[in-house]
N, C-alpha and C positions, 0 to 999 in steps of 0.2 A: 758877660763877666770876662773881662779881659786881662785884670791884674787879680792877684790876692789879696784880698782885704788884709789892712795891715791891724785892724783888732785882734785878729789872733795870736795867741801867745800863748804856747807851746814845747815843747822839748823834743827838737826831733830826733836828736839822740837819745832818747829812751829805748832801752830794748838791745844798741847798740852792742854787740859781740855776746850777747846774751845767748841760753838756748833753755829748752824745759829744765833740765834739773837744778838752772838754777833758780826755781820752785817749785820744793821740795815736796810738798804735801799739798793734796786738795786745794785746803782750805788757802794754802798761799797762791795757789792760782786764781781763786775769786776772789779773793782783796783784791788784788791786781786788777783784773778783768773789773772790778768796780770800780777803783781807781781812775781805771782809762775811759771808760764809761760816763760816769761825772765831770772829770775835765772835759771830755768832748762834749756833751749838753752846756757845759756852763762856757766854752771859748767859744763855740759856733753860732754864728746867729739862725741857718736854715741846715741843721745837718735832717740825713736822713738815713735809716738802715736797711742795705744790703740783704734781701730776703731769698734764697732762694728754695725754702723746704727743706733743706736735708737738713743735718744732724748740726755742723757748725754753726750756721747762720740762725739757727732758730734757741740754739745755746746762747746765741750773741743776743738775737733777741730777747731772749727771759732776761738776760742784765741789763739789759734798757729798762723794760721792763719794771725791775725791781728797785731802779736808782730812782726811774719817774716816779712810781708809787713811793717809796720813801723822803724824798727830796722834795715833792710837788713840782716836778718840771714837766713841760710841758711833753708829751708822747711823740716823738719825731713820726711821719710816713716811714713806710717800708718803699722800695722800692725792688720790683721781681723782673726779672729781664724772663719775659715772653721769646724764646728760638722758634719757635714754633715745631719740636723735638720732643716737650716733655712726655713721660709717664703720664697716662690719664689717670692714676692713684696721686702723683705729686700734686697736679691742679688740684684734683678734691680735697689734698689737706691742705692746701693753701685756703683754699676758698674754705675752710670749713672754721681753719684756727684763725684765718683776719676778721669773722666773722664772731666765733666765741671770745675773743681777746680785742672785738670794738676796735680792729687794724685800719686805717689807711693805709690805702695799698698803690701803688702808682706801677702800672704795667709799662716796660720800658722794651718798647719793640721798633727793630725794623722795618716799618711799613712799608717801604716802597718796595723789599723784595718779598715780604707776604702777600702784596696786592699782586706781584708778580706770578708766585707759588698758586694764589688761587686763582686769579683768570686763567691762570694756563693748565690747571690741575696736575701740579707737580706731585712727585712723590719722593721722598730723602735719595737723593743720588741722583735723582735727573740734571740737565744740567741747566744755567742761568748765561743767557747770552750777558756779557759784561757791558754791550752797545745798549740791552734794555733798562736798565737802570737808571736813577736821576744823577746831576752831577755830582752829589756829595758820595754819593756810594764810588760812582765811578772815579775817582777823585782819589778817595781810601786805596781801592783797588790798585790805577796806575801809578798815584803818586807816592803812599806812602808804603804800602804792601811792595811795589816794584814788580807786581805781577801780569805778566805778558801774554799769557793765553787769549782766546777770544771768549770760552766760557768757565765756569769755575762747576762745581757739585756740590746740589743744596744741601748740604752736609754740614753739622755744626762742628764736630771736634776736627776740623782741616783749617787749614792757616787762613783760608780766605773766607769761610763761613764762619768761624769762631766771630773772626774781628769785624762780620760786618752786622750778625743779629746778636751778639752779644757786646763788643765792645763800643762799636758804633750805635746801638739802641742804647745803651747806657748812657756812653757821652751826649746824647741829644737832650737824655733826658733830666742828667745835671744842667746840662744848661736853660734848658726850658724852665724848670724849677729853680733854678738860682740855689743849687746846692750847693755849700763852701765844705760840708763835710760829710763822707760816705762811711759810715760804721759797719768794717767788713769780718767777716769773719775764717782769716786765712789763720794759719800757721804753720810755724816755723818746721814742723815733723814734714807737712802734705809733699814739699817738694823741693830741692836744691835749690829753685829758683824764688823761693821766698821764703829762704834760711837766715837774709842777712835782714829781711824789715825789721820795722820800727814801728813801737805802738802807734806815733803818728808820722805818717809818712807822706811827703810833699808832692802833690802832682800838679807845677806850676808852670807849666811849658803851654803855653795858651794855643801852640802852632802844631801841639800834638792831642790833645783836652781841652774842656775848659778849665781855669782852676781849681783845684780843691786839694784838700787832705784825705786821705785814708787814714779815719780811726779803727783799731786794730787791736779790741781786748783779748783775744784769745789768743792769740800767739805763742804763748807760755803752753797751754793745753797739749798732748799725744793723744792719738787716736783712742787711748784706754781712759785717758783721764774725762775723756767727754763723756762718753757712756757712764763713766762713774758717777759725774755731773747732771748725769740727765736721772739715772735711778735713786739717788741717793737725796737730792735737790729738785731739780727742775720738776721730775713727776710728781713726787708725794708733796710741791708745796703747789702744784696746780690743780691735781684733782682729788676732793676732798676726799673719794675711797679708797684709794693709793695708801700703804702701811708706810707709817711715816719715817717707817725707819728703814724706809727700802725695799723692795725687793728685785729681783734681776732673774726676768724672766727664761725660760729654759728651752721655750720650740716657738712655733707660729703662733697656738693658742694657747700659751704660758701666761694669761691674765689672773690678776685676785681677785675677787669681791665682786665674781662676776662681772668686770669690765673689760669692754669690746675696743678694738682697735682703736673707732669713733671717738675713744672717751680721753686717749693718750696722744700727747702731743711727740709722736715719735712716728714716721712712714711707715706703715706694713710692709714699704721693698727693704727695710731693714731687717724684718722680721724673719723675712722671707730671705736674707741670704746675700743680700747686696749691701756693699760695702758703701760705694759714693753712687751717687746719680746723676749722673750726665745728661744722659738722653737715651731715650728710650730705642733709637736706632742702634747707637754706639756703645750701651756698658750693657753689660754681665753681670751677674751675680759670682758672687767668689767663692761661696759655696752655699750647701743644703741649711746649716745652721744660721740662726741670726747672727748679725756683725760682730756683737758684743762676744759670743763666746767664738768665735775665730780664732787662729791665731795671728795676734795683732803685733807681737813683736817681730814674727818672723815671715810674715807677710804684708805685702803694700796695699792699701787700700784702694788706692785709684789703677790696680793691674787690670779692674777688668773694663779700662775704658782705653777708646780707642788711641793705639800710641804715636800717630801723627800729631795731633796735639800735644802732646804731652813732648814728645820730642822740641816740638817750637814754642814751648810754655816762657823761656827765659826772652824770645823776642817779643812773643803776645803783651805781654806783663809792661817791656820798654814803650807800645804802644797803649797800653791805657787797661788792658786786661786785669782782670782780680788777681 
């Protein structure tokens, strides 16, 4: 894929100088998010969704979800970018909901530095000689990262680890797939560096991607309004013993009707106190209480992950990063 297909037709100035409040209430933030949703299954010819377990992307998911079951369109793959970092509780919901929800799931990893990790039985922080790698890694590294050391640290939230099993597994794997459109689920609250997107946003620079668009319903969404979305919506219309009119649990084992973890499509490291999930190396918990009763407006979600990344999140993002 070397150009943009020109069937697509789009507005990629939607969203443009916008920010949450101006969507007011819930309900105007899921119109929306269905809105964006539907245009991108009906302009795209191979889109696919952006999975990675946590709390956004599996929000984004249910609105796929609910536009395919309504609509009859056809159910895109998920796509999950494998670091080789995660939580062994994130795999098991992953594997647990593509399984209950009949998912296509497409693992998107760097394998030539996994093959490396395990012949050599690395452990997160050892270091990767930069000369072992194949040229397309090595490539990233010298040419576009600009990075001069001789080894890097197998470390995801670092500038050279991020972009080579997260960014660079991804782009491989748009292009192997002949993805034209990635349904992510960022927003505009998570971080200064993607305050200014757009529900659809163009990444057409073929010399840094392949082509594609980022479709992008949740944008409008705050860290409160998800969890509102998820107890209020997402739970009680996915598991039939769920109180249909909500409830919003209060500790670890804050379940109704006798339902376990297993039964909820929400992470136990949520439950348990962590906010976002990075990897398992690099994030924290931000406290003893689940996410939802935190406090969400006077504290950042992503504080407890690690801040070199997050410091180089506005060059990650120029390079192909979520």
């Amino acid at each position: 894929m070397s150009e943009f297909p020109e069937y697509v037709d789009v507005d990629y100035t939607d969203g443009e100088g916008e920010d949450p409040e101006d969507y007011p209430s819930i309900q105007d933030k899921i119109e929306k998010a269905i809105e964006v949703v539907k245009t991108g299954l009906e302009e795209y010819d191979n889109p696919a969704i952006m999975w990675t377990g946590g709390k956004d992307s599996t929000l984004t998911l249910y609105f796929v979800k609910e536009v395919v079951e309504q609509f009859d369109y056809e159910m895109p793959p998920t796509v999950f970018i494998d670091h080789y970092q995660h939580f062994d509780e994130l795999l098991d919901f992953v594997d647990h909901w593509a399984e209950e929800w009949d998912l296509e799931v497409i693992f998107a990893r760097n394998e030539n530095v996994g093959a490396y990790v395990d012949e050599n039985d690395l452990e997160p922080g050892d270091d990767i000689p930069v000369d072992a790698l194949d040229e397309n890694n090595q490539h990233h590294i010298r040419n576009i990262l600009e990075y001069e050391e001789d080894t890097f640290p197998f470390l995801l939230d670092t500038y050279v680890g991020n972009h080579l099993l997260k960014t660079v597994a991804l782009n491989n794997t748009l292009e192997e797939h002949g993805i034209d459109g990635i349904i992510s689920g960022i927003r505009w609250d998570e971080q200064e560096a993607r305050a200014d997107e757009t529900f659809f946003s163009p990444r057409h620079d073929p010399d840094i991607y392949p082509p594609h668009d980022r479709i992008q319903p949740i944008l409008q969404f705050d860290e409160a309004d998800v969890w509102d979305a998820f107890w209020f919506y997402v739970v009680p219309e996915t598991v039939p013993e769920f109180p249909d009119d909500g409830y919003v649990p209060q500790d670890y084992d804050d379940l109704p009707n006798d339902l376990t973890h297993d039964d909820i499509p929400v992470s136990p490291k949520y439950f348990a106190g962590f906010r976002s999930l990075g990897s398992e190396i690099s994030t924290e918990k931000s406290d003893e209480e689940p996410a939802w009763l935190q406090d969400l407006d006077n504290t950042t979600e992503r504080a407890g992950r690690a801040q070199d990344k997050e410091d180089l999140m506005e060059r990650l993002r120029d390079l192909g990063y979520m």
